[in-house]
C-alpha positions in Angstrom: -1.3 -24.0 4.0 2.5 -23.6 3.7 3.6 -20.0 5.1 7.0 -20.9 5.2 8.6 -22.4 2.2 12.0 -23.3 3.9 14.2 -21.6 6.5 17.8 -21.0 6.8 19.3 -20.1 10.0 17.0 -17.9 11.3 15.7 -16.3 7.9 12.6 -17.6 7.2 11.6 -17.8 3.5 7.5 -17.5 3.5 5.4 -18.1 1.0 3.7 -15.2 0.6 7.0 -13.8 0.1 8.3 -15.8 -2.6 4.2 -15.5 -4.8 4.7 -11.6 -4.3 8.6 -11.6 -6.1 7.0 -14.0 -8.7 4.1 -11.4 -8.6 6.1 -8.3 -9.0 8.3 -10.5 -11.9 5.3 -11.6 -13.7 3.9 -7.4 -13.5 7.9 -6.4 -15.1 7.5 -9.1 -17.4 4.2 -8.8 -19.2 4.7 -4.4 -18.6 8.1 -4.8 -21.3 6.4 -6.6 -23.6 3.7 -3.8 -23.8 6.4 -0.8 -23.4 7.9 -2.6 -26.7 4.8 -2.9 -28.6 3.5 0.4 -27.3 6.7 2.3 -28.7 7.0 3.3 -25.0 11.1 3.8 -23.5 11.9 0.8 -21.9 15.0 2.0 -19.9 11.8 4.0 -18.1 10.9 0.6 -17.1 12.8 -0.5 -14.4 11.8 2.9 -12.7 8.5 2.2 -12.7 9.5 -1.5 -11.3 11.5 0.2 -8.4 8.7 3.1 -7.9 6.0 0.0 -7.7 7.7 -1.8 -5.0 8.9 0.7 -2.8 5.7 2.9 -3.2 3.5 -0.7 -3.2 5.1 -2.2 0.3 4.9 1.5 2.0 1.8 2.0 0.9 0.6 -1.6 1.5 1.8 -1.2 5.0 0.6 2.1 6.1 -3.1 1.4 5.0 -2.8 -1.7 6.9 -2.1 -0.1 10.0 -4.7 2.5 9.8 -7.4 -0.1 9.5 -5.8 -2.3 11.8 -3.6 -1.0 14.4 -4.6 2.0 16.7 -2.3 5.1 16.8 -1.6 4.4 20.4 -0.7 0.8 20.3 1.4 1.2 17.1 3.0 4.1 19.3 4.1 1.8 21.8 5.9 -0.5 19.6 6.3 0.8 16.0 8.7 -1.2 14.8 7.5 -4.5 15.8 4.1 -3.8 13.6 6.6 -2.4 10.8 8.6 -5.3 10.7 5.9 -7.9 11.4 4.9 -10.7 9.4 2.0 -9.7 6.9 0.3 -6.4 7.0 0.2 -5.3 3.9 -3.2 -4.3 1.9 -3.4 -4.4 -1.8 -6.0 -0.8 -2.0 -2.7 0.6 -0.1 -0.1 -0.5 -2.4 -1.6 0.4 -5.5 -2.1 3.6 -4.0 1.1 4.1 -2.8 2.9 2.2 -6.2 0.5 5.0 -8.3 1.4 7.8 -6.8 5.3 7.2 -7.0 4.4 5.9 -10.4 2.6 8.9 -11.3 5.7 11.1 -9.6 8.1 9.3 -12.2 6.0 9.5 -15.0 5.5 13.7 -14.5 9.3 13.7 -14.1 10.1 12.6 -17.3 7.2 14.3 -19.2 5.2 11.1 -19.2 1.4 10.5 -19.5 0.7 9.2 -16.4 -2.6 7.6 -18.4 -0.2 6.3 -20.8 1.8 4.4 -18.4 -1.1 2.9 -16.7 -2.3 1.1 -20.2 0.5 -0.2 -20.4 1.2 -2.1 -17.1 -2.8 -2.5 -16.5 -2.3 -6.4 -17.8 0.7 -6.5 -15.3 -1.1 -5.5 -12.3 -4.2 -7.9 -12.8 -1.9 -10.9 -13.1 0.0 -9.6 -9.9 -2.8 -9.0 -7.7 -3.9 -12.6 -8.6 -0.2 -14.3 -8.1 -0.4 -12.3 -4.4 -3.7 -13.6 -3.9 -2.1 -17.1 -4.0 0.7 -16.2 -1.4 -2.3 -14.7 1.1 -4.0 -17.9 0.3 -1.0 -20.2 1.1 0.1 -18.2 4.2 -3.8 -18.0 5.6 -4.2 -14.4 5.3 -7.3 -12.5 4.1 -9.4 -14.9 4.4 -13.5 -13.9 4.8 -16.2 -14.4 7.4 -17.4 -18.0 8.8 -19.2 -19.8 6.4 -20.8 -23.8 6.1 -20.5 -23.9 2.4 -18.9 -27.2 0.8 -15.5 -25.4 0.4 -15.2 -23.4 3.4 -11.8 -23.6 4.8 -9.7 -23.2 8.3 -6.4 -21.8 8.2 -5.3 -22.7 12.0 -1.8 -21.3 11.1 -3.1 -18.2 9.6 -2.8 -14.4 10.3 -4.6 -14.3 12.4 -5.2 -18.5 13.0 -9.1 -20.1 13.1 -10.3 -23.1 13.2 -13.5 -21.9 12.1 -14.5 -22.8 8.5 -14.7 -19.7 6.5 -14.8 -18.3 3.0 -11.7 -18.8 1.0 -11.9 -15.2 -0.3 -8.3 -15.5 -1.4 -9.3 -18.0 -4.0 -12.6 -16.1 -5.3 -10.0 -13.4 -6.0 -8.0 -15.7 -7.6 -10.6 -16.7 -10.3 -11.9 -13.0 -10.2 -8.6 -11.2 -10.7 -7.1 -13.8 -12.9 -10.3 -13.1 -15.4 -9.7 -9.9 -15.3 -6.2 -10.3 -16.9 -7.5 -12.6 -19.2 -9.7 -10.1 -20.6 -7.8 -6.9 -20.5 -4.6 -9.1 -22.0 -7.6 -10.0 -24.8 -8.4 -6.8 -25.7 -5.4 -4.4 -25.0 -4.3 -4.3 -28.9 -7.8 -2.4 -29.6 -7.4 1.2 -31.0 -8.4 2.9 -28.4 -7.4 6.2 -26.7 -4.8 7.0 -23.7 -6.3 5.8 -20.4 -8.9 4.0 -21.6 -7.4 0.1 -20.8 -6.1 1.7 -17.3 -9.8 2.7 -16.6 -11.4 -0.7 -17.1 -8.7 -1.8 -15.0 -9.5 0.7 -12.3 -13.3 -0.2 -12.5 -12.9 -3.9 -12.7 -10.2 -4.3 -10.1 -12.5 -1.6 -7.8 -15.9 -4.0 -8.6 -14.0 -7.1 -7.8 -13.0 -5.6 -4.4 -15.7 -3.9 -3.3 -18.2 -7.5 -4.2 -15.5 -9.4 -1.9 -15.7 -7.4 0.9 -19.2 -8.5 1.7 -17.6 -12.1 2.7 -14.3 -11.1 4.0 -13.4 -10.0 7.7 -12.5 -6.7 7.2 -12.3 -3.0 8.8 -15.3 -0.9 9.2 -15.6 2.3 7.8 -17.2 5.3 9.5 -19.6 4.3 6.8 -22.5 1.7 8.2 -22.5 -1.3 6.4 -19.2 -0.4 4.0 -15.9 -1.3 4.9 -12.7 0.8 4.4 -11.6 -1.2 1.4 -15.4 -0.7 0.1 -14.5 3.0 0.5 -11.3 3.1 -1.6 -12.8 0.6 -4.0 -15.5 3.1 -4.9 -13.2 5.6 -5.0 -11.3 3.5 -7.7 -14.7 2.7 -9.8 -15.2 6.5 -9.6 -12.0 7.4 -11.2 -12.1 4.6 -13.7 -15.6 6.1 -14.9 -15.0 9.8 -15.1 -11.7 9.0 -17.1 -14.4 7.0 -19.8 -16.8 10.0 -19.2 -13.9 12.3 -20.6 -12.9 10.0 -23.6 -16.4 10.2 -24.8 -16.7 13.5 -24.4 -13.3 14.5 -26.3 -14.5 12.1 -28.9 -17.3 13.3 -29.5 -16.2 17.0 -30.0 -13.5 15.4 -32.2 -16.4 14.6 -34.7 
């Protein structure tokens, strides 16, 4: 584990940190070069790149504290958990970095739909870049386990010494195939918010699968955590979207 990369003074450069710039990069990156072949405006883009980071971290952070922190406690000392190191959930920021997204998008007469083919590559390789920071910083790791490559992370958020799953690295492989296959087939002919939706059920699938091996927050739900909750919600969305294709297509015929 290496949470922090280097320091100077007393500004620390972590890890984490430095995999989610690269991650938010790599998401800009791969996004332009599907705005361009997309015939999509590209001065739109760095919007969207502003919208998903702000939106993202807030979002990130406020779902963290709900499933985390209790109202009173965070009361007590709210900026210590705002400020602190970690705390961020990925089901949070792409909730919050959709819904700015979306509110840039509807500004400017854009297909929200539209928008989310085109940066669904981005997000798949981001999530899996962030996966590696959580992974080097010891964060998000799952539930004890004796399996050959169970890990510690006695510097993690929080610290054990306790083998567990390395749940950061299944997402890793997961996430990273993901990307691999919607970069493989997002030059298909196929209509608006179809490659988001795949996304959406994929990316929900792969998250709601982990959470059975992760430590994670309850839901009021037996047996389902919180992320389990928002993951379905995604699969949901993701399937009534395909539902609707099908439907318009076949009334186009």
């Amino acid at each position: 584990m290496y949470p922090e990369l280097f320091r100077i003074g007393n500004f620390t450069i972590s890890s984490y940190g430095v995999m989610v710039a690269f991650a938010f990069l790599a998401a800009y990156w791969l996004s332009s070069l599907e705005f361009k072949r997309r015939g999509l405006d590209e001065k739109l883009l760095g919007n969207f790149l502003i919208a998903a980071m702000v939106g993202g971290i807030v979002g990130a952070k406020i779902v963290y504290l709900l499933e985390n922190v209790p109202f009173s406690e965070f009361m007590r000392n709210p900026i210590h958990y705002l400020l602190a190191r970690g705390g961020l959930t990925y089901l949070g920021g792409l909730l919050g970095a959709a819904l700015l997204m979306w509110f840039i998008a509807h500004r400017n007469k854009m297909s929200f739909w539209t928008l989310g083919d085109a940066v669904a590559p981005g997000l798949a390789i981001a999530y899996t870049i962030a996966r590696i920071g959580c992974f080097l910083v010891g964060d998000d790791y799952g539930v004890p386990s004796d399996l050959p490559w169970a890990i510690a992370f006695p510097k993690g958020l929080p610290p054990t010494t306790e083998r567990v799953h390395p749940t950061q690295i299944y997402e890793i492989i997961l996430m990273g195939t993901v990307f691999i296959f919607l970069w493989k087939i997002r030059k298909r002919q196929t209509p608006t918010g179809w490659l988001f939706s795949i996304f959406l059920i994929l990316a929900g699938l792969e998250r709601f699968l982990i959470e059975f091996v992760r430590a994670t927050t309850p839901s009021p739900i037996p047996h389902l955590s919180l992320a389990q909750l928002m993951s379905i919600g995604m699969i949901i969305v993701g399937v009534i979207k395909l539902i609707q294709i099908r439907e318009l297509k076949s009334t186009e015929k």
